[in-house]
C-alpha positions in Angstrom: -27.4 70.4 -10.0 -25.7 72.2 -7.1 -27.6 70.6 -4.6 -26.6 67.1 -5.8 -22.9 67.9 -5.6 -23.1 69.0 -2.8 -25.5 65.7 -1.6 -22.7 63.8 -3.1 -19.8 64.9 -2.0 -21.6 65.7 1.8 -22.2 62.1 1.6 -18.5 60.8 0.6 -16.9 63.3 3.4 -19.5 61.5 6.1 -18.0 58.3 4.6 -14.9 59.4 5.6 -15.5 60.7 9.0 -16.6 57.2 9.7 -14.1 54.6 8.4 -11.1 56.7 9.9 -13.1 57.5 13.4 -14.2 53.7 13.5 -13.4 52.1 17.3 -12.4 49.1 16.3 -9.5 47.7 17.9 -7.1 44.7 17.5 -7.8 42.5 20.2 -4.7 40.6 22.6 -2.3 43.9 22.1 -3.8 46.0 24.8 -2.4 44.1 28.1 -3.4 45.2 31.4 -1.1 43.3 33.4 1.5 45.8 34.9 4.9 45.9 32.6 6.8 44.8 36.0 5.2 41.9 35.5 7.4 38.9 33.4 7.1 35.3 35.7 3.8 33.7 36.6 3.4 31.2 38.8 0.6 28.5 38.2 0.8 26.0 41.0 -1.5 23.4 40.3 -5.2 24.0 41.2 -6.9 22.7 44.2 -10.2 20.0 43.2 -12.8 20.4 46.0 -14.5 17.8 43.6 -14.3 14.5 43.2 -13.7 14.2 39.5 -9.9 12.8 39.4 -7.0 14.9 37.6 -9.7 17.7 37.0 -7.6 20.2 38.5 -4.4 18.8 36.1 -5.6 19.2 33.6 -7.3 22.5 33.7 -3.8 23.6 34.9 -1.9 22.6 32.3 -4.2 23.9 29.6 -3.7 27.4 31.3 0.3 26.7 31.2 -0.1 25.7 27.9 -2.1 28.8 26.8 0.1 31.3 28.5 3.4 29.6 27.4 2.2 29.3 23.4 0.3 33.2 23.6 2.2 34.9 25.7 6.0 35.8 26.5 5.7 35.6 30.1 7.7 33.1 32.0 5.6 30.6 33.6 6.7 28.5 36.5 5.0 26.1 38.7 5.8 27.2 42.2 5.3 30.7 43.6 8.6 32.1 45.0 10.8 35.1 45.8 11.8 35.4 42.1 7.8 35.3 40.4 5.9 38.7 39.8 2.6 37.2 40.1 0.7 33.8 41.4 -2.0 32.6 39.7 -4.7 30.4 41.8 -7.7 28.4 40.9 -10.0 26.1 42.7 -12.6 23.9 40.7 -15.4 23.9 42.6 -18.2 21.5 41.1 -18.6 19.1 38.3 -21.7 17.9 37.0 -22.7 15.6 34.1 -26.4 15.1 33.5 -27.9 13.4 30.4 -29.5 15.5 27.7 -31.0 13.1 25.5 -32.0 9.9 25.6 -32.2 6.6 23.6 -35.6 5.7 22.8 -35.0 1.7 22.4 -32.6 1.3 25.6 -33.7 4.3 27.6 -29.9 5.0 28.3 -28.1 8.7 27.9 -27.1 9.1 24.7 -25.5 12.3 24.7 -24.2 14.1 28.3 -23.6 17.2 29.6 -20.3 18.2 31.9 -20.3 21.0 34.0 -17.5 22.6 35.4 -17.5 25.6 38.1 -13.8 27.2 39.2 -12.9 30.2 40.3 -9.5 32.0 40.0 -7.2 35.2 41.5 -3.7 36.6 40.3 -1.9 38.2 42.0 0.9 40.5 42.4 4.1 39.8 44.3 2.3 42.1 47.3 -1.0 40.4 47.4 -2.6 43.0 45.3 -5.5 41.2 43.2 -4.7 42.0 39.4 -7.2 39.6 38.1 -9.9 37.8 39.7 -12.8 35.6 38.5 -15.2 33.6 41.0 -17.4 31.9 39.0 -16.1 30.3 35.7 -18.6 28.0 34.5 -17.8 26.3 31.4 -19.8 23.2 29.7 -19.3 20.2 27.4 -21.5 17.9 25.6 -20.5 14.4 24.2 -22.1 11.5 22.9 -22.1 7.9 24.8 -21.9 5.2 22.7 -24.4 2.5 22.4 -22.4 -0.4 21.3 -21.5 -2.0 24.3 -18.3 -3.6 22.8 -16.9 -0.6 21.6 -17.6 1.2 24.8 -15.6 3.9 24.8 -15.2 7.0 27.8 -15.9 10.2 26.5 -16.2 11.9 29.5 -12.3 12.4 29.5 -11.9 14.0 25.7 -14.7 16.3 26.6 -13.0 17.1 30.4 -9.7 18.1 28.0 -12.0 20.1 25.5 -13.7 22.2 28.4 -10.3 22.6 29.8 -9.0 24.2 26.8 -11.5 26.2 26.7 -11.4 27.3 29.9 -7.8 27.9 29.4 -8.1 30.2 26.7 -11.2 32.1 27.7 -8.9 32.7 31.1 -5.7 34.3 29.1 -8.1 36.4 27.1 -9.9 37.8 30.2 -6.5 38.4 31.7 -4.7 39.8 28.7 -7.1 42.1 27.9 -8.5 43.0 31.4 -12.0 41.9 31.7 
């Protein structure tokens, strides 16, 4: 009977040990920006593509996202008075069909593409953050009714962008 309460309690103190030495961590709190850091500035990319207002709206997703998670003071021209410059290039688009429709042999359902690279940097030049090969996709459905032909292409640019925007803040905020 000793040996059991012992079992039992040995097994309730390792229960212990474990939920209070657990590594979990909340995720967004542990910054690893420098604190002397409180204005960004996020001219507007450059497009090396020829996919029009790509680079607009990629850059004002990642406005967006750093204004709305963020208390940093974001501005659109780097300056004397900005602690850090953010710049981004998109480098490639792509859409390709994935599937297609039996009866007309037309796409019905595309794939985007979208390479860009990015740096921030300090007021110096020193690289804080620095990613050179984003690649984020986007699928959307084309639709087959002539009359009602709608572009999707655009709504799925925007998604991807937002996306992009917040996989970019995360990455920065938390210093991967």
């Amino acid at each position: 009977m000793k040996l059991f309460r012992r079992g039992r309690s040995g097994v309730a103190a390792i229960f212990i040990c474990f939920s209070l030495g657990c590594g979990y961590h909340t995720v967004g709190h542990a910054t690893q920006l420098p604190e002397n850091i409180k204005t960004i500035a996020v001219p507007s990319f450059k497009n090396e593509t020829l996919t029009y207002r790509i680079e607009q709206m990629l850059t004002a997703s990642v406005v967006r996202e750093f204004t709305t998670r963020t208390r940093y003071r974001i501005v659109s021209q780097p300056g004397d008075d900005v602690d850090a410059t953010l710049l981004g290039t998109v480098l490639s688009t792509t859409a390709s069909p994935l599937t297609y429709d039996t009866a007309t042999g037309r796409a019905a359902s595309v794939l985007v593409v979208v390479s860009m690279k990015v740096k921030l940097t300090d007021r110096n030049g020193k690289v804080l953050y620095q990613n050179p090969a984003y690649l984020f996709r986007e699928q959307y459905e084309v639709s087959q009714d002539l009359s009602s032909f709608f572009e999707e292409d655009s709504p799925a640019f925007r998604r991807l962008s937002q996306d992009f925007a917040r996989t970019l803040v995360a990455n920065v905020l938390e210093g991967f």
